[in-house]
C-alpha positions as CSV (number, residue, x, y, z in Angstrom):
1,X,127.9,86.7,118.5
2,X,124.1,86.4,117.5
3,X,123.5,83.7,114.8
4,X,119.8,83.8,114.7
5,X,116.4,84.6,116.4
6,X,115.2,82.6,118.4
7,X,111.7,83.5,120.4
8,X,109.5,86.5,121.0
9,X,106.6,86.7,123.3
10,X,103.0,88.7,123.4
11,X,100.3,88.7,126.2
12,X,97.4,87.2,124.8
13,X,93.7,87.8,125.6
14,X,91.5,85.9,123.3
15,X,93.3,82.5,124.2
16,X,90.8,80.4,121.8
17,X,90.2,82.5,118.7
18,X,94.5,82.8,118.9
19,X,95.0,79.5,119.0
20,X,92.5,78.7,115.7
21,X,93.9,81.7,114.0
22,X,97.3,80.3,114.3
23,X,96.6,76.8,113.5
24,X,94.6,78.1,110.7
25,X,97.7,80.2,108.9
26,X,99.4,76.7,109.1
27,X,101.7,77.1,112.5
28,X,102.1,74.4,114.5
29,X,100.8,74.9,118.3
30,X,102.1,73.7,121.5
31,X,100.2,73.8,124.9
32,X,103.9,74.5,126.9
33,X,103.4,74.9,130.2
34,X,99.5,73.5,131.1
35,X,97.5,76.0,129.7
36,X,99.2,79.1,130.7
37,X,101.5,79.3,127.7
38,X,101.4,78.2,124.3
39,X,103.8,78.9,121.5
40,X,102.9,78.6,117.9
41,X,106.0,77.3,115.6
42,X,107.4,78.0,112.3
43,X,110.6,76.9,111.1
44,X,112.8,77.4,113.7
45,X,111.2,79.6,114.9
46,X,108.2,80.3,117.9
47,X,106.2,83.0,119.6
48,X,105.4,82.1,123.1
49,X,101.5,83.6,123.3
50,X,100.9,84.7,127.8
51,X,97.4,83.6,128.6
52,X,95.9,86.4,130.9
53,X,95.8,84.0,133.9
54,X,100.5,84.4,133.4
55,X,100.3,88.1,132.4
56,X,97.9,89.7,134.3
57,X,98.7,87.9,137.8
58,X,101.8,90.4,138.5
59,X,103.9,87.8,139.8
60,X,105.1,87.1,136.2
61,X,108.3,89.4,135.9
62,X,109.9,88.0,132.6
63,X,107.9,90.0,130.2
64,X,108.0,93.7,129.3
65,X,106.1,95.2,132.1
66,X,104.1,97.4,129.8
67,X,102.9,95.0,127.1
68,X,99.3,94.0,126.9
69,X,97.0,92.0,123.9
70,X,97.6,93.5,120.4
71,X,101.2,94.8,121.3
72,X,102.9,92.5,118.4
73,X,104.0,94.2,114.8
74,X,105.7,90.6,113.2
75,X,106.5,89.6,109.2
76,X,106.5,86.6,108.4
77,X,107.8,85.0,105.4
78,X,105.2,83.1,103.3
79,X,106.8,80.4,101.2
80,X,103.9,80.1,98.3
81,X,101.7,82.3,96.4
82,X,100.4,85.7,97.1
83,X,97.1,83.3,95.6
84,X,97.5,80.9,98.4
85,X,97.9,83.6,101.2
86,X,94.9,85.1,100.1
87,X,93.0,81.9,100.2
88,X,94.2,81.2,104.1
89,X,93.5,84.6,105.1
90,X,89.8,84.8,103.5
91,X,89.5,81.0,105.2
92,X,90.3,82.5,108.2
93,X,87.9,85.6,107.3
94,X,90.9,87.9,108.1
95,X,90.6,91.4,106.3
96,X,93.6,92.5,104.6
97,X,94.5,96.0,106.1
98,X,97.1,96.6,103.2
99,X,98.4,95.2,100.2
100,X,99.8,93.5,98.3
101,X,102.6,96.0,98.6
102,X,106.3,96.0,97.8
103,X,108.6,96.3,101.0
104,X,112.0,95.8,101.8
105,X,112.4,92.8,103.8
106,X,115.3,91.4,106.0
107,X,116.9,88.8,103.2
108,X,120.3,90.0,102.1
109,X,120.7,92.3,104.3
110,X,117.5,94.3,104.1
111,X,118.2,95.0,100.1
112,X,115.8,91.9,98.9
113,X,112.5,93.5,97.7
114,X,109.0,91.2,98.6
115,X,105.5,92.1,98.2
116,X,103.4,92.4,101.4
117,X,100.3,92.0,102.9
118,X,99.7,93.3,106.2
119,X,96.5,91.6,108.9
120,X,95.8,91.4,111.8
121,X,95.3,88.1,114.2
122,X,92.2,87.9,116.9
123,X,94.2,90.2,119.5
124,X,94.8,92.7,117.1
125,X,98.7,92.3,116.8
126,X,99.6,93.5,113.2
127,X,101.0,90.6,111.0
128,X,102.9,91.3,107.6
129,X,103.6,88.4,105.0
130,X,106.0,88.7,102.3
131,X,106.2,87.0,99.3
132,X,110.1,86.9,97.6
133,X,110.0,86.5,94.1
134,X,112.4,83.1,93.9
């Protein structure tokens, strides 16, 4: 029976500008395995980022074989103000592709309503963050 989720992982290209993003948007960053994988945190949760020297060497098998930088569609919840998610992402001089729109999320099963803002991180992957009223 599935209870939760766990990980994802993404081939990343732009190891240094990733890394800041992340830090940046308030995740917490861990160097895993010597500099070939990091993961950024967030509750329980993580995203294990593939430098190119892992994901592009072809001896690296666990990974979707077709996935390269900028393959990554994720939401994140954001547990303050559409104000304060503004503020990071203008910090972080990341343009705001869309939004603040309302979407259906996944709380209560997929019913709960947020409002969304969609980016997009150094690599190009597509981030969302929704806000749920409380």
């Amino acid at each position: 029976m599935i209870t939760g989720f766990d990980h994802v992982a993404i081939p990343m290209a732009a190891v240094d500008s990733m890394l800041a993003f992340y830090k940046g948007m308030g995740f917490g960053i861990s160097d895993d395995y010597g500099g070939r994988v990091y993961s950024v945190h967030f509750g329980d949760n993580k995203i294990n980022l593939h430098t190119p020297e892992i994901w592009q060497s072809g001896k690296f098998t666990l990974r979707g074989p077709t996935a390269q930088p900028g393959c990554g569609d994720f939401c994140f919840v954001w547990g303050d103000t559409q104000e304060s998610l503004h503020s990071v992402l203008a910090s972080l001089n990341a343009v705001v592709e869309e939004g603040p729109v309302e979407r259906k999320g996944g709380r209560n099963g997929g019913e709960d309503v947020g409002i969304s803002v969609y980016t997009r991180d150094p690599d190009d992957n597509l981030l969302e963050f929704i806000v749920y009223a409380d």
